[in-house]
C-alpha positions in Angstrom: -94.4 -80.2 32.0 -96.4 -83.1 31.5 -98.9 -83.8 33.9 -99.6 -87.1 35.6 -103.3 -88.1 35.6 -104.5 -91.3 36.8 -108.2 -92.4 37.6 -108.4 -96.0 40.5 -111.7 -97.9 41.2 -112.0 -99.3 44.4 -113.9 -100.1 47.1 -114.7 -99.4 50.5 -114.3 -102.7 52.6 -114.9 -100.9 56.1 -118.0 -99.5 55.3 -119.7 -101.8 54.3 -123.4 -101.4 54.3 -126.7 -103.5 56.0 -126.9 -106.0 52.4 -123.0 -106.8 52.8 -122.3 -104.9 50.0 -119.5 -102.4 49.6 -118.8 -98.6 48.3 -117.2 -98.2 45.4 -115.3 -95.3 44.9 -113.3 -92.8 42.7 -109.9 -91.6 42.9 -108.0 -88.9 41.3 -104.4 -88.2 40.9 -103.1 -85.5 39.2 -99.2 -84.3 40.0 -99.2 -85.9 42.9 -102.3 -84.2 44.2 -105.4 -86.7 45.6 -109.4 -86.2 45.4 -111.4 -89.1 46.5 -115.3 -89.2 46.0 -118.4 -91.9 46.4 -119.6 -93.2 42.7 -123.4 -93.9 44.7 -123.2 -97.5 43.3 -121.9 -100.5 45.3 -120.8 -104.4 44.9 -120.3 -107.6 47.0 -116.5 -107.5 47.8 -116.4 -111.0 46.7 -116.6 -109.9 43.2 -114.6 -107.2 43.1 -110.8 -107.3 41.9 -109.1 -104.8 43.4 -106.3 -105.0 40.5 -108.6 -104.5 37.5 -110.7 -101.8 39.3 -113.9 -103.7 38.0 -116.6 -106.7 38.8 -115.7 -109.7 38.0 -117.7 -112.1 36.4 -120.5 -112.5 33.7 -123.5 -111.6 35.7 -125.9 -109.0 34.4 -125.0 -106.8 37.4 -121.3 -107.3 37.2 -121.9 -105.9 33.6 -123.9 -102.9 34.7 -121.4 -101.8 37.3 -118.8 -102.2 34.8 -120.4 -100.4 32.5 -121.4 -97.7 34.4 -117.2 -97.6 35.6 -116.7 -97.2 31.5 -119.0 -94.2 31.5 -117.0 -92.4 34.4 -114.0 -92.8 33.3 -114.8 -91.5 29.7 -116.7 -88.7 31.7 -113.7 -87.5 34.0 -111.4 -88.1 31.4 -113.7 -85.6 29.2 -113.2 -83.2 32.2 -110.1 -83.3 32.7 -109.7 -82.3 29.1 -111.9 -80.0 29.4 -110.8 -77.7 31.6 -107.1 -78.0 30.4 -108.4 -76.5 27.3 -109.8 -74.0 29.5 -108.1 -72.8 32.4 -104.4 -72.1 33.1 -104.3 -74.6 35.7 -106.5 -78.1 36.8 -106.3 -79.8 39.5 -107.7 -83.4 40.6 -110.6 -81.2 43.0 -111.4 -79.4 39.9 -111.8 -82.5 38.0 -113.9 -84.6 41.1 -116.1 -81.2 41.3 -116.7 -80.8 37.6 -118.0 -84.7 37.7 -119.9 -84.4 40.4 -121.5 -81.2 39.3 -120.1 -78.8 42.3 -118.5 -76.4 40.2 -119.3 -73.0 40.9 -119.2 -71.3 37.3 -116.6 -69.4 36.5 -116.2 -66.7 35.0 -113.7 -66.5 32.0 -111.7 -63.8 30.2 -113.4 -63.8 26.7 -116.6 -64.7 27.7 -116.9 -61.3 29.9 -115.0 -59.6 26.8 -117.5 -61.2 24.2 -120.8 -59.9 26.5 -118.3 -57.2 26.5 -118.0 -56.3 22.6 -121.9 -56.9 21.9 -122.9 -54.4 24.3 -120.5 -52.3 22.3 -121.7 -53.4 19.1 -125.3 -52.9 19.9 -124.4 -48.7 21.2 -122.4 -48.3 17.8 -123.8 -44.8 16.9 -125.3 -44.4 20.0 -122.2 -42.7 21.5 -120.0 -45.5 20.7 -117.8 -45.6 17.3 -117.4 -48.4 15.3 -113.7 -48.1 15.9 -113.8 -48.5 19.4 -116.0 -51.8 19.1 -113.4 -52.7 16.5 -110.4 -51.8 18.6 -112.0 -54.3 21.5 -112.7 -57.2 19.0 -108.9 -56.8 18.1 -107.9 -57.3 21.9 -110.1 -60.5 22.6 -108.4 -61.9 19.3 -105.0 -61.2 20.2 -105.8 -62.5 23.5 -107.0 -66.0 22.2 -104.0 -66.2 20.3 -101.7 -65.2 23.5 -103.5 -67.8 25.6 -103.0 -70.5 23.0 -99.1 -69.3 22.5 -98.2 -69.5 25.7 -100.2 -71.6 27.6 -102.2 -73.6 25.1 -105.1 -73.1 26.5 -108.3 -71.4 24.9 -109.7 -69.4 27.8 -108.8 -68.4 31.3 -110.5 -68.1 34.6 -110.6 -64.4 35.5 -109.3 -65.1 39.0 -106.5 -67.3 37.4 -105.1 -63.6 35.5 -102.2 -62.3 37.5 -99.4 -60.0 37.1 -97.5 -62.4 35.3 -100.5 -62.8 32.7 -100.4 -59.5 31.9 -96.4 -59.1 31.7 -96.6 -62.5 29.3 -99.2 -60.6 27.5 -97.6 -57.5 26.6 -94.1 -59.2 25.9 -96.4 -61.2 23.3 -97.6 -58.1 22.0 -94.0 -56.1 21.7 -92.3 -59.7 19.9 -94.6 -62.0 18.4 -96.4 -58.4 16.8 -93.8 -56.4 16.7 -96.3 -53.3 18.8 -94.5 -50.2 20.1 -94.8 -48.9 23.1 -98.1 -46.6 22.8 -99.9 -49.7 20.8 -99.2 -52.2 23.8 -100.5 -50.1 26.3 -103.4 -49.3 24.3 -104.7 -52.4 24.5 -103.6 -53.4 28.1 -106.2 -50.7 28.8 -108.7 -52.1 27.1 -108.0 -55.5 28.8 -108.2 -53.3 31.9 -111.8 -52.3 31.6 -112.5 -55.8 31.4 -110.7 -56.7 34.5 -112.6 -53.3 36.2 -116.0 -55.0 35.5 -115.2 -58.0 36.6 -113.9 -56.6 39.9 -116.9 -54.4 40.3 -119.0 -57.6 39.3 -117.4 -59.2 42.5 -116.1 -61.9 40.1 -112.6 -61.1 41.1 -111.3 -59.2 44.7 -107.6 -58.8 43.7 -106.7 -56.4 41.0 -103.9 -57.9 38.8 -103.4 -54.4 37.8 -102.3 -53.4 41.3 -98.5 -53.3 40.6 -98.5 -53.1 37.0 -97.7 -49.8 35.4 -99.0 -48.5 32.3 -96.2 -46.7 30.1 -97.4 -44.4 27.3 -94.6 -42.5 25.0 -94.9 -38.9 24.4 -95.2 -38.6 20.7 -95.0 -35.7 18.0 -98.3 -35.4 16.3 -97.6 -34.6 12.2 -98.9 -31.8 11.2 -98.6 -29.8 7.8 -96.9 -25.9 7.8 -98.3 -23.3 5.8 -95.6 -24.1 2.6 -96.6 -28.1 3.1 -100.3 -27.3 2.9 -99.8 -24.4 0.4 -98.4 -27.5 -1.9 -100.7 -29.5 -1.8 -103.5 -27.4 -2.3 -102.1 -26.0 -5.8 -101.1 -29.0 -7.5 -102.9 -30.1 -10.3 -103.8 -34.1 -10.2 -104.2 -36.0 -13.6 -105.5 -38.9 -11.8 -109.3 -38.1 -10.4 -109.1 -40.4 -7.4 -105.8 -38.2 -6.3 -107.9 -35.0 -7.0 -110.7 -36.1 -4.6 -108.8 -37.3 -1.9 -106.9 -34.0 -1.8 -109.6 -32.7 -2.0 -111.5 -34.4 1.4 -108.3 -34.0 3.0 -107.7 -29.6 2.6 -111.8 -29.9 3.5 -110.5 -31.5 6.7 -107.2 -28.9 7.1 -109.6 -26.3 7.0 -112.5 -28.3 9.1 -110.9 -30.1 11.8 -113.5 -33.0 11.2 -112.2 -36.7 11.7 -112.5 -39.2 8.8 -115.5 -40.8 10.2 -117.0 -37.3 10.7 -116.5 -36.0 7.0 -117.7 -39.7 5.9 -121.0 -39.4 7.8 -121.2 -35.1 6.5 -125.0 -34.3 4.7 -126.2 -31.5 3.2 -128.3 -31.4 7.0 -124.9 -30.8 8.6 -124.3 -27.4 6.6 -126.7 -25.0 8.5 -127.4 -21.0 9.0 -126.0 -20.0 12.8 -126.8 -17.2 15.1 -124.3 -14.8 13.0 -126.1 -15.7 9.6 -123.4 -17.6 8.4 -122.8 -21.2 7.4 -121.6 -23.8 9.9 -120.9 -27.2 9.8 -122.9 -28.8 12.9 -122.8 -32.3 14.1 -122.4 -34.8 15.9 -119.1 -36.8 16.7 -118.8 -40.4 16.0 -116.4 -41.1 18.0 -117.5 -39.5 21.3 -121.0 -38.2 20.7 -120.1 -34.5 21.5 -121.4 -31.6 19.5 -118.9 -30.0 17.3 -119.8 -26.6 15.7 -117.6 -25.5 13.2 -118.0 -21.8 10.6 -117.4 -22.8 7.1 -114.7 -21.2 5.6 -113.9 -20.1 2.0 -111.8 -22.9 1.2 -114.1 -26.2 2.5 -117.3 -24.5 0.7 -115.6 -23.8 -2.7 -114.9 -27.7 -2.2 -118.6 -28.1 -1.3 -119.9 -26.6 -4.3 -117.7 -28.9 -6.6 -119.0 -31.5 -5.5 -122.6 -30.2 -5.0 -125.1 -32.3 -7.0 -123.0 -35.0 -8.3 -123.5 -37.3 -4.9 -126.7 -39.5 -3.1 -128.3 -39.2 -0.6 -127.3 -35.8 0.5 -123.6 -36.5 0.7 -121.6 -33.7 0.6 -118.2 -35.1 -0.4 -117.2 -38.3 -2.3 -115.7 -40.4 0.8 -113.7 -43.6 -0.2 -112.5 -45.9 3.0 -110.2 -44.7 5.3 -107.9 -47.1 4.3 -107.6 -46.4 0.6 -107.9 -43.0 1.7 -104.2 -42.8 3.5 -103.1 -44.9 0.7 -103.9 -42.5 -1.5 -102.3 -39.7 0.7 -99.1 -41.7 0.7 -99.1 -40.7 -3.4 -99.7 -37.3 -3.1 -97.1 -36.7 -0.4 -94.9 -38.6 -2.8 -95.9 -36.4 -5.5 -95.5 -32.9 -3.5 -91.8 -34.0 -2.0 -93.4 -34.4 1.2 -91.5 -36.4 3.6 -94.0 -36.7 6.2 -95.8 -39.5 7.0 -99.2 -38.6 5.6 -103.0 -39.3 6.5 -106.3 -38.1 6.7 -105.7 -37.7 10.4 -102.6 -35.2 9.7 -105.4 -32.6 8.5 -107.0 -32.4 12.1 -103.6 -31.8 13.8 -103.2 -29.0 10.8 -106.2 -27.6 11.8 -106.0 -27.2 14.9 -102.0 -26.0 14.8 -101.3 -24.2 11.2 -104.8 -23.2 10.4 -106.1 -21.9 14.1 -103.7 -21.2 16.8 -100.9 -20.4 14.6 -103.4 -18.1 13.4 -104.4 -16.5 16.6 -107.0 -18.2 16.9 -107.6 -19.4 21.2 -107.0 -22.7 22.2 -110.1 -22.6 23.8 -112.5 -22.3 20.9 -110.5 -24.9 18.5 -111.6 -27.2 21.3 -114.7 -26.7 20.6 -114.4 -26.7 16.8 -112.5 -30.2 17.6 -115.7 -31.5 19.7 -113.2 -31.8 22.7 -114.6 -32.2 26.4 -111.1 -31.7 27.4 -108.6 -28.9 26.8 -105.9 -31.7 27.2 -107.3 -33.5 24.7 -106.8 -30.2 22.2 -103.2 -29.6 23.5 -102.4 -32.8 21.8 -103.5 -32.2 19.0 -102.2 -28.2 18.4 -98.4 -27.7 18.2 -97.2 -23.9 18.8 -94.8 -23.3 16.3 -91.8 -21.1 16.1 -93.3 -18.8 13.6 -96.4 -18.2 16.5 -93.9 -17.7 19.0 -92.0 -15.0 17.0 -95.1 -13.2 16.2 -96.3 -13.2 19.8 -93.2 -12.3 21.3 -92.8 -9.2 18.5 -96.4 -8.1 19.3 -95.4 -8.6 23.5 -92.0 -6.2 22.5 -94.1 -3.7 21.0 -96.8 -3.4 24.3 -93.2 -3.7 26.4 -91.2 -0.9 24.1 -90.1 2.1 26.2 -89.7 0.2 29.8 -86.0 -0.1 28.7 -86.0 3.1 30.0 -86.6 2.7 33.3 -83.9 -0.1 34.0 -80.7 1.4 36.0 -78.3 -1.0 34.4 -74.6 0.0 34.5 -73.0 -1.1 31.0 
């Protein structure tokens, strides 16, 4: 809808003052709505025209006033545009207190995310990950684009945000983006913190989030089976870049580290433990927990390849993550895999074909994983019917002979 906004100069013929002189004042109309205000300057009624809004005449003070009138009008005009750009809504008080300098300031949506994202940028591996502060810098930019979709405006006043923001927002999200379900919610939770802070800021006192629901899809986690990995591992690559990223990868099967984790791996990392046996002890990127992880056969024969060729005390020769799962895309191609493969398909093998199918208790892959959280692990580690079988054999076994005992009639 287009809105209606009209400035009027005029002046205040029943107060006038000891000189004779009169008032002259604003007025503001927008949508029908009214804001009056003194301009602190004044002129003899005589040479005033009420239709023109101005002094008449050529004297140098008639010029000054009307100058000065030229000036406000430029200048509520300027703030009227102003806080269009800025805010989901203006009104004529906005305008009169934004000329006269009575705003309170405001606080606005991507200016608390941007203070936001540079205290995350300055804590990047200092028990933040360079993901997270990239995963925020992709909400404030899809929320800049939202607010200019839908509203055409470029920022919004954090008590203006709503439920119906939020709604508008993750429709945006779900069409204009095409995100699923999981996606969308991801980052209406990151928009969430933001609207946490500014609630414990005191910048806000209603929670828009109040009677909005947060959906999140249960989702199979890919992992490989023993045959899948089996595959992989024993095909022979003519192309070098194929052979190193399988390589990284099985490391990971048989590791559990994340991408970022095997990127940031140093000779330092590979150390003697309490048992006398290599173990691969860090940090986590992501979370800043201590994993501790033995080395197995299969990640230090991959070690050794590799041992010497690389700087700096790299271990392994890391490309980007993205080329990385490109390159997995190939060799899942290549070994009739019909998965959809990444680097981050070896942690869930890890933690389900490699460990707990294994025997291996959930408890310890969580710590191997650098999990606070046994929850965490259980999304990660599918049981799969081959562990089932073999623990319900070995439970028939410990239960053989109570058949005997049952009086059933047959």
């Amino acid at each position: 809808m287009r809105s209606t906004f009209k400035i009027l100069f005029y002046i205040k013929k029943n107060a006038l003052k000891s000189n004779g002189k009169a008032p002259v004042m604003a007025r503001v109309t927008l949508n029908g709505e009214i804001a009056q205000f003194s301009l602190k300057c004044e002129v003899n009624p005589a040479e005033w025209n009420p239709q023109a809004g101005r002094a008449v005449g050529k004297t140098a003070a008639a010029q000054k006033l009307n100058g000065l009138l030229d000036n406000f009008r430029a200048s509520l005009i300027q703030h009227y545009r102003d806080i269009s750009d800025r805010e989901a809504t203006v009104t004529a008080e906005k305008v009169r207190n934004a000329f006269l300098g009575l705003q309170i300031r405001n606080e606005t949506l991507l200016d608390l995310f941007a203070s936001h994202n540079n205290n995350l940028e300055v804590q990047v591996g200092k028990g933040v990950s360079r993901d997270t502060h990239q995963k925020y810098l992709r909400t404030s930019t899809r929320l800049k684009e939202f607010m200019k979709y839908k509203y055409n405006i470029s920022d919004i006043n954090l008590k203006e945000i709503n439920h119906s923001f939020l709604c508008d927002f993750e429709v945006y999200l779900k069409t204009i983006h095409s995100c699923g379900q999981n996606t969308v919610a991801k980052f209406m939770q990151r928009l969430k913190t933001i609207i946490l802070t500014a609630k414990s800021n005191g910048w806000i006192y209603a929670d828009p989030y109040a009677n909005y629901q947060l959906h999140l899809e249960k989702t199979e986690r890919d992992f490989l089976n023993e045959q899948e990995l089996e595959s992989i591992m024993a095909k022979k690559f003519d192309i070098k870049r194929l052979e190193q990223v399988r390589d990284i990868f099985i490391f990971s099967c048989f590791s559990g580290l994340a991408y970022i984790d095997v990127f940031n791996l140093r000779e330092s990392n590979i150390r003697t433990a309490f048992d006398s046996n290599l173990w691969i002890i860090g940090k986590r990127v992501k979370t800043g927990v201590t994993y501790r992880v033995p080395l197995l056969e299969i990640p230090t024969m991959i070690i050794n390849k590799y041992k010497g060729t690389l700087p700096d005390g790299e271990l392994l020769p890391v490309i980007s993550n993205q080329k990385m799962n490109a390159y997995l895309k190939e060799i899942a191609d290549i070994c009739a895999i019909s998965k959809n493969l990444s680097f981050h398909v070896a942690r869930h093998t890890f933690a389900t074909t490699v460990t707990l199918s294994k025997g291996v208790s959930i408890e310890s892959v969580s710590k191997m994983l650098g999990h606070t959280n046994i929850r965490t692990t259980q999304i990660y580690a599918r049981i799969t019917d081959n562990k089932i079988s073999d623990d319900m054999a070995m439970l028939a076994g410990k239960l053989k002979g109570m058949e005997t005992k049952y009086a059933v009639n047959l």
